[in-house]
KELUM-356050 format. One record per residue (C-alpha): residue in three letters; y, x, z. Coordinates in Angstrom, 3 decimals, padded with zeros to 6 digits. Example, Ala and Ser with C-alpha at 12.3 -4.5 7.8 and 13.67 -1.06 7.14 Angstrom:
<sites>
 type       py       px       pz
  ala -004.500  012.300  007.800
  ser -001.060  013.670  007.140
</sites>
This chain:
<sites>
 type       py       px       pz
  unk  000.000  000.000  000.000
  unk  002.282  003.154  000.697
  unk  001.620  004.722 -002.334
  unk  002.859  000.972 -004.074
  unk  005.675  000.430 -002.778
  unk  006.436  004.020 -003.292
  unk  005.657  003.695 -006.806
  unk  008.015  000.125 -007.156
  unk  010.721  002.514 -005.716
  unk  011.134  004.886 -008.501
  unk  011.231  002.198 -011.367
  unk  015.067  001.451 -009.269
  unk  017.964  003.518 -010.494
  unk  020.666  005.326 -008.213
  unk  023.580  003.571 -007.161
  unk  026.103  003.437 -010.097
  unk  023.767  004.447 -012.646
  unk  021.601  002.009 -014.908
  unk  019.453  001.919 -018.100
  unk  020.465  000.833 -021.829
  unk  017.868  000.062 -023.759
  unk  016.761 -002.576 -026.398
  unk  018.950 -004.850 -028.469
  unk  022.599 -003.462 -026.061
  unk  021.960 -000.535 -026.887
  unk  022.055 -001.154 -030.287
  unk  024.907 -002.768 -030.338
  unk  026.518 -000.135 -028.179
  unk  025.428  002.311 -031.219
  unk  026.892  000.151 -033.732
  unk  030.587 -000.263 -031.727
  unk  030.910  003.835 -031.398
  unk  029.441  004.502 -035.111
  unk  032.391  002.410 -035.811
  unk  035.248  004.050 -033.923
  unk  033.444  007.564 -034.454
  unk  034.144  006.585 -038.267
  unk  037.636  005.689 -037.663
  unk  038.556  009.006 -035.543
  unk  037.108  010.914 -038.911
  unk  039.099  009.359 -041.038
  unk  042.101  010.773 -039.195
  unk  040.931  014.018 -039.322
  unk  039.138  014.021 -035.902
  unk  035.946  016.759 -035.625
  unk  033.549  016.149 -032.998
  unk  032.930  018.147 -030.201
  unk  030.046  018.604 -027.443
  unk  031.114  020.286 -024.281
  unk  028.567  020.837 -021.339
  unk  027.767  018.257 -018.563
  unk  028.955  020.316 -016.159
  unk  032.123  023.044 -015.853
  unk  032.866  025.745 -013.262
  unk  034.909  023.370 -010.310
  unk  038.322  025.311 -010.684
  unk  038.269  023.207 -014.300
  unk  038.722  019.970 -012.626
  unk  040.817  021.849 -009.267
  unk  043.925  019.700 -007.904
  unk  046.139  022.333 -009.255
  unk  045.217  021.133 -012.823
  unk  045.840  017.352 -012.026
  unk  042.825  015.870 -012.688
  unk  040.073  013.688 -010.665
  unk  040.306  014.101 -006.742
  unk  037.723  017.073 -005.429
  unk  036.205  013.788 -003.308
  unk  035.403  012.118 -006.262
  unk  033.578  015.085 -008.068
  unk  030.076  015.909 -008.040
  unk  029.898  019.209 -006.904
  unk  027.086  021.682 -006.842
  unk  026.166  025.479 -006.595
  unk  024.265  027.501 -009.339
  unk  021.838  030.552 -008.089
  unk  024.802  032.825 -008.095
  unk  026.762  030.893 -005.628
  unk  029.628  029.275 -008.184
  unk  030.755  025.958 -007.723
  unk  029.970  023.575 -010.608
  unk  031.368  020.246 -011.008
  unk  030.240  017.766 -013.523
  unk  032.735  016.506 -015.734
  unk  034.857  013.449 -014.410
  unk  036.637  013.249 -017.654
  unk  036.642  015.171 -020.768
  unk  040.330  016.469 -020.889
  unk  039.857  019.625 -019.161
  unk  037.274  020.421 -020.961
  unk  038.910  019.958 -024.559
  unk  041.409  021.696 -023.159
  unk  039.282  024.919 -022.283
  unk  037.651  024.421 -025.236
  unk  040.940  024.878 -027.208
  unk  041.912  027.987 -025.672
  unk  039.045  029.920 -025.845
  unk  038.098  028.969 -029.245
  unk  041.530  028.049 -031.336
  unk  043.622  030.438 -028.891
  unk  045.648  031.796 -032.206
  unk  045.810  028.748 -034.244
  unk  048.807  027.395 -035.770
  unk  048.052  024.440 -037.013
  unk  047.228  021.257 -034.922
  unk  043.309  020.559 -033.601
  unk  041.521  017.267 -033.731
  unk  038.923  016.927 -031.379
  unk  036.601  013.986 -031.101
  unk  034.347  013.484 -028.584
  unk  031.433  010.632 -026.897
  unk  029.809  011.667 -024.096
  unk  029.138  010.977 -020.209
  unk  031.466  011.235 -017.237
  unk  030.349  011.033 -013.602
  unk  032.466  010.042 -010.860
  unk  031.150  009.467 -007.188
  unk  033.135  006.812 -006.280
  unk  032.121  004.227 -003.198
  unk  029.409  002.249 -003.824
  unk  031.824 -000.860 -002.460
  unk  034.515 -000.508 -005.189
  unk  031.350 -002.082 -007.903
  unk  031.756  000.542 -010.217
  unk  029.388  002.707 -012.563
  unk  029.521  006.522 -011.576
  unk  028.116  007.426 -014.861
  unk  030.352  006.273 -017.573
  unk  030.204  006.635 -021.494
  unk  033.476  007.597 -022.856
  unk  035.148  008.234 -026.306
  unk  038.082  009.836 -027.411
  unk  039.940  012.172 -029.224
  unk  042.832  014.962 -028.729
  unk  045.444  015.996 -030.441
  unk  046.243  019.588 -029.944
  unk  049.100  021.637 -030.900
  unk  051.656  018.740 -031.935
  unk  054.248  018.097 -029.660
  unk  055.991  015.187 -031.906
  unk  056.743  011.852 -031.357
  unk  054.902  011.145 -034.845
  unk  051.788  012.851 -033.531
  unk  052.180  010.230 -030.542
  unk  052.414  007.097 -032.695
  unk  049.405  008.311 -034.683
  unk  047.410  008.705 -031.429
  unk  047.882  005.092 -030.453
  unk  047.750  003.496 -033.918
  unk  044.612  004.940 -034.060
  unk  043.588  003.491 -030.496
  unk  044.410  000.335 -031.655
  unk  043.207  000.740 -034.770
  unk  038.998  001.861 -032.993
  unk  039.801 -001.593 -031.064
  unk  040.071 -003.466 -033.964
  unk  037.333 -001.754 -036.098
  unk  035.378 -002.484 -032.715
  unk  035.984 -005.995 -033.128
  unk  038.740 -006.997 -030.624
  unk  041.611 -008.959 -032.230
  unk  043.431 -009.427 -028.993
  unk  044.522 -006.420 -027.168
  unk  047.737 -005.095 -025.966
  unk  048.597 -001.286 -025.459
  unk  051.259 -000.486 -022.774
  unk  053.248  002.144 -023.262
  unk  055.474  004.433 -020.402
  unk  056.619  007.614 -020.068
  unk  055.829  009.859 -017.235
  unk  058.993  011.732 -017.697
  unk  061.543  008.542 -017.053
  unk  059.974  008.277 -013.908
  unk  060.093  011.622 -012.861
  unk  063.908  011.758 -014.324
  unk  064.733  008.893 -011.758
  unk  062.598  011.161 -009.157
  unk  064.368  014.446 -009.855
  unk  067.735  012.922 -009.547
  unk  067.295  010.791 -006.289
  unk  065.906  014.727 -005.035
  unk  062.757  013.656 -003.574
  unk  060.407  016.776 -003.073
  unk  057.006  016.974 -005.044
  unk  054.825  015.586 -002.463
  unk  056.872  012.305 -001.766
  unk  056.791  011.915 -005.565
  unk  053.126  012.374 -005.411
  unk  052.469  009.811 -003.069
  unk  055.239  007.140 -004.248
  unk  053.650  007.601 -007.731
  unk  050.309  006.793 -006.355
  unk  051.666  003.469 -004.387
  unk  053.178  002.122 -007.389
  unk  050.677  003.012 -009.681
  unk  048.290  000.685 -007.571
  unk  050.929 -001.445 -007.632
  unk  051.209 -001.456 -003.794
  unk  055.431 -002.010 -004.214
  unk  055.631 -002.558 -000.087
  unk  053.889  001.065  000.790
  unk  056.250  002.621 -001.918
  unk  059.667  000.862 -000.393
  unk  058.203  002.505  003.285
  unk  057.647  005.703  001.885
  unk  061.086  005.720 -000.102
  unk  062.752  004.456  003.294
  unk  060.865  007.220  005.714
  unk  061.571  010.050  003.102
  unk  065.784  009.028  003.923
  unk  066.109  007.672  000.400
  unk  069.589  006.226 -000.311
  unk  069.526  001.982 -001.060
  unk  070.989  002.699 -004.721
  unk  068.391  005.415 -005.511
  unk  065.601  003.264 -003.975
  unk  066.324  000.235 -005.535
  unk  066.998  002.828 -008.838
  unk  063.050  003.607 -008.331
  unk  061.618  000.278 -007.727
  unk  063.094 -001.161 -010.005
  unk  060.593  000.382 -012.803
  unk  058.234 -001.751 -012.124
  unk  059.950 -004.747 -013.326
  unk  060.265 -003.524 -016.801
  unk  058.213 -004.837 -018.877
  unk  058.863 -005.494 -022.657
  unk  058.986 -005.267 -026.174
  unk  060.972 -002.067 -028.110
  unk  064.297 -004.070 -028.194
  unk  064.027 -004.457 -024.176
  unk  064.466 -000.163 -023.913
  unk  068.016 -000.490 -024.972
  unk  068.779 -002.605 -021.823
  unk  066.624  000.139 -019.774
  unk  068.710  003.441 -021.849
  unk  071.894  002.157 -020.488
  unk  071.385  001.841 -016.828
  unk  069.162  004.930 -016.513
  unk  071.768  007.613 -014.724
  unk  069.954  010.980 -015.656
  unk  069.038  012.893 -018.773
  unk  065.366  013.176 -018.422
  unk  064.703  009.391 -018.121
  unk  067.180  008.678 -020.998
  unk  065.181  011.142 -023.267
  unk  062.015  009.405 -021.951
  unk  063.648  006.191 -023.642
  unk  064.723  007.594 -027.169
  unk  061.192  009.381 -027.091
  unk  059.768  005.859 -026.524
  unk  062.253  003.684 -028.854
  unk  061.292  006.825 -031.783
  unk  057.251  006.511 -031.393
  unk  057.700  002.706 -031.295
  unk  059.498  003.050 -035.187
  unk  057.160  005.344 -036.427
  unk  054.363  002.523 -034.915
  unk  055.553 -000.215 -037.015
  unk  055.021  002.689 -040.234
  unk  051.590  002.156 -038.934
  unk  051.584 -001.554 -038.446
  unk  050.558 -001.535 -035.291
  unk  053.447 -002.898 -033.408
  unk  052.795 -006.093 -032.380
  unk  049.922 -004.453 -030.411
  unk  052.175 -002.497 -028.240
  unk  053.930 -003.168 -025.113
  unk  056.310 -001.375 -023.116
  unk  055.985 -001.039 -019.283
  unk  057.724  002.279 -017.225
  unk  055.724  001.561 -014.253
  unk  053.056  003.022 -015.959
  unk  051.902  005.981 -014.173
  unk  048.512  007.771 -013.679
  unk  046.463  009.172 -010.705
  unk  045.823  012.214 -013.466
  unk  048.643  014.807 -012.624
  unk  048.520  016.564 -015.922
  unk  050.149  013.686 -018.084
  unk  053.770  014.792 -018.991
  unk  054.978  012.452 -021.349
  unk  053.890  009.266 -023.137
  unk  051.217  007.712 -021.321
  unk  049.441  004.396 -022.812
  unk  046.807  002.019 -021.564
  unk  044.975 -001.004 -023.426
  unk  043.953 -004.272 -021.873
  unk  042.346 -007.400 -023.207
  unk  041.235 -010.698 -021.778
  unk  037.792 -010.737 -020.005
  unk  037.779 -007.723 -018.432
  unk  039.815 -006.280 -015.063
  unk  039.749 -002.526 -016.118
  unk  041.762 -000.705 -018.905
  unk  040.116 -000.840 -022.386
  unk  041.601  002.578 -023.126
  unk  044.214  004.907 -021.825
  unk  045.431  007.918 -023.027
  unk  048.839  010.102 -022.544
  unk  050.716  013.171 -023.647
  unk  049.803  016.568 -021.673
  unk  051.602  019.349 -022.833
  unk  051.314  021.624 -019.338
  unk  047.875  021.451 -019.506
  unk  046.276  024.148 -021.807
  unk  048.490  027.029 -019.954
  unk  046.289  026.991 -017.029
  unk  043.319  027.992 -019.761
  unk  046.156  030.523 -021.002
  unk  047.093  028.593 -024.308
  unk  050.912  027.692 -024.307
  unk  050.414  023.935 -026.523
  unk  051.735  020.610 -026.602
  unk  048.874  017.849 -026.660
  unk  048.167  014.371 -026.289
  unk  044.882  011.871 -026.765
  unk  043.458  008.817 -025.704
  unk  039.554  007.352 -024.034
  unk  037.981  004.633 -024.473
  unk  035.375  003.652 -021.691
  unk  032.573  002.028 -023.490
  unk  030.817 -000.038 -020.920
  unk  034.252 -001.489 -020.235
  unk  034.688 -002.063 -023.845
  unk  031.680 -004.056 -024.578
  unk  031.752 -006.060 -021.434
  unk  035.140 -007.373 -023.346
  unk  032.858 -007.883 -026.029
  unk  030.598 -010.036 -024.552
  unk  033.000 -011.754 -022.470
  unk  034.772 -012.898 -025.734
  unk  031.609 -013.698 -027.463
  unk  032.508 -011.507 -030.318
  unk  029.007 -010.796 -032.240
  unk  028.278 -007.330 -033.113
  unk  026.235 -006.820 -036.039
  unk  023.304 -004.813 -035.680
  unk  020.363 -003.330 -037.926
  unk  017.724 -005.966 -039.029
  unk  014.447 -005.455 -037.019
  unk  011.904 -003.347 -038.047
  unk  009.215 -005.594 -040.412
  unk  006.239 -006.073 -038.402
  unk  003.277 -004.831 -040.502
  unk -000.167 -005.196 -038.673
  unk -003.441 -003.586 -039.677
  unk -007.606 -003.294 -039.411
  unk -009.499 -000.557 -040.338
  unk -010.297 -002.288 -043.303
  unk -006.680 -003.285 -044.461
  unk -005.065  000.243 -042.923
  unk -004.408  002.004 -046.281
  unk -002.610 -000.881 -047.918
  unk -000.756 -001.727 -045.058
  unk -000.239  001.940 -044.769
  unk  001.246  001.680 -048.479
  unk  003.175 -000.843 -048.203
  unk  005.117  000.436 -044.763
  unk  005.899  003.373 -046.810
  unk  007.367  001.269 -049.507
  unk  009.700 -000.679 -047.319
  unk  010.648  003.424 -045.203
  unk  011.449  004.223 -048.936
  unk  014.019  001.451 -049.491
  unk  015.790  002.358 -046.215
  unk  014.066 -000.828 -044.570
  unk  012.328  000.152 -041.098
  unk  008.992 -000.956 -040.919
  unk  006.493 -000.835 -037.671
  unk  002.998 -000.218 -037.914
  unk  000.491 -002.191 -035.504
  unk -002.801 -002.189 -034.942
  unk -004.531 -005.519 -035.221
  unk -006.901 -005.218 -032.354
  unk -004.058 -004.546 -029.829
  unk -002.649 -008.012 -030.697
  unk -006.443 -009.255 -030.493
  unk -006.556 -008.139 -027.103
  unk -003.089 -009.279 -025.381
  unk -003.011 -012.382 -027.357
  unk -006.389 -013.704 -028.643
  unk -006.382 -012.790 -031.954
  unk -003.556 -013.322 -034.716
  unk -003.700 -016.347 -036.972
</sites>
């Protein structure tokens, strides 16, 4: 009895983990054929990088997932591995060691797993599949607009017809920051209360940290903008500081080139936006759609980040989390087509070689075909009529 309920045990999965097999995962394989094939037509080359990167990849001082949230391990030599939370870093390595005297900009595409230990209580998947490209070496606001037309342009290849992408800049909030004077650490935290939306913990912090009223309201007051590109004239001409005004014409400039794409009226404009990623310094971007209560996508601009892998270039790119992505999916009953099923041909040892021939045929005319033996049906099933 033991040795049962010991077996019953393994067929379970971890925590956060889970299988994909059988007709999902073909229609998983269908959705990122189909945004893989969009990224290529923009000039996007796939890339692999490894499961798992020395920790200092992912440290704090880089910006990226929170050292509690990382699976961490030690290899035989005593280094401290991490496997990847997202794939940013790594592209980003990736870039400097290999492209380190290239001039002209790198595509990168990539699908692959991430792995986040979160708590068990938030409900969330600590393995995730993710796709996404970046855009290395183009620090333009034209390289920005093609980076989310194409984001909205995998959505709609993926089948989604109604999405929205919100747009922000990191640096308008950080202009607002800079000229208020609060330190690095009080703009840490007040980014992270108001990027959860928690607008009661942010006014507290502002007020403890001796904030004046005018700069506090000043800061708060970002996350009631919300609107379309005519809405950032209203926003230029009460920002006080020439960071967040730049943010603005960097914003109002992408959203032209945008409507070049004809991809507009999929975009949104929202300078709350902020990230718990450090390394964004620029436009940041997130997609949402009915259905669902995560992000779709989100992406950014990160132009700080390939110095720490000793490569001085601009960059920016987008991910799409793919179990996220076809929960929308299904939520919105949108069918995905998928490849016909295999014919069934079944066989005796009498009938083998022109079943055999026939199989063939079908494998020759690109049709999948599935051999079976006739006595294996006999058994389960009593015989076939």
């Amino acid at each position: 009895m033991k040795s049962k309920n010991k077996g019953q045990a393994l067929l379970h999965t971890p925590e956060g983990v889970r299988d994909i097999y059988g007709a999902e995962l073909s229609r998983r394989k269908t959705v990122t054929d189909g945004i893989r094939e969009k990224m290529h037509l923009y000039g996007y080359k796939d890339i692999r990088t490894p499961s798992f990167e020395y920790f200092d990849v992912f440290s704090n001082e880089i910006g990226t997932t929170p050292s509690r949230e990382l699976y961490k391990f030690f290899d035989k030599e005593g280094n401290t591995l991490a496997l990847r939370p997202d794939f940013t870093p790594s592209a980003a390595r990736c870039a400097a060691k290999y492209y380190m005297d290239e001039s002209e900009p790198i595509r990168f595409c990539y699908e692959g797993s991430t792995f986040v230990n979160t708590s068990n209580l938030q409900g969330k998947l600590k393995e995730q599949e993710q796709m996404g490209v970046e855009l290395i070496g183009d620090g333009s606001a034209r390289a920005d607009a093609e980076t989310i037309a194409l984001l909205a342009k995998s959505l709609l290849g993926a089948g989604l017809s109604e999405f929205q992408i919100s747009v922000g800049n990191a640096d308008y909030f950080r202009g607002i920051c800079d000229a208020a004077g609060i330190d690095k650490d009080t703009e840490g935290a007040l980014r992270e209360q108001i990027s959860g939306k928690n607008f009661f913990a942010a006014e507290k912090l502002l007020t403890d940290a001796d904030v004046s009223l005018e700069d506090r309201n000043r800061l708060l007051s970002v996350t009631d903008f919300i609107g379309s590109g005519e809405a950032l004239d209203d926003a230029e001409k009460k920002a006080d500081n020439e960071r967040s005004i730049e943010a603005l014409k960097r914003l109002r400039e992408v959203y032209g080139f945008l409507a070049d794409y004809g991809v507009d009226r999929y975009v949104s404009f929202d300078l709350s936006m902020l990230s718990k990623y450090n390394y964004y310094t620029g436009i940041i971007f997130r997609g949402f759609t009915y259905g669902v209560g995560e992000v779709i996508a989100s992406g950014g601009r990160y132009d700080t980040l390939l110095s720490h892998f000793g490569k001085n270039s601009p960059a920016v790119g987008f991910m799409i989390p793919i179990d996220t992505l076809m929960e929308a999916l299904r939520q919105q009953n949108i069918v995905v087509k998928t490849p016909e099923e295999p014919e069934k041909i079944y066989y005796n040892d009498a009938n083998y070689g022109s079943q055999l021939k026939k199989a063939e045929d079908l494998r020759r005319q690109g049709r999948a075909a599935e051999l079976i033996p006739d006595s294996l049906i006999s058994a389960k099933e009593g015989g076939r009529v």
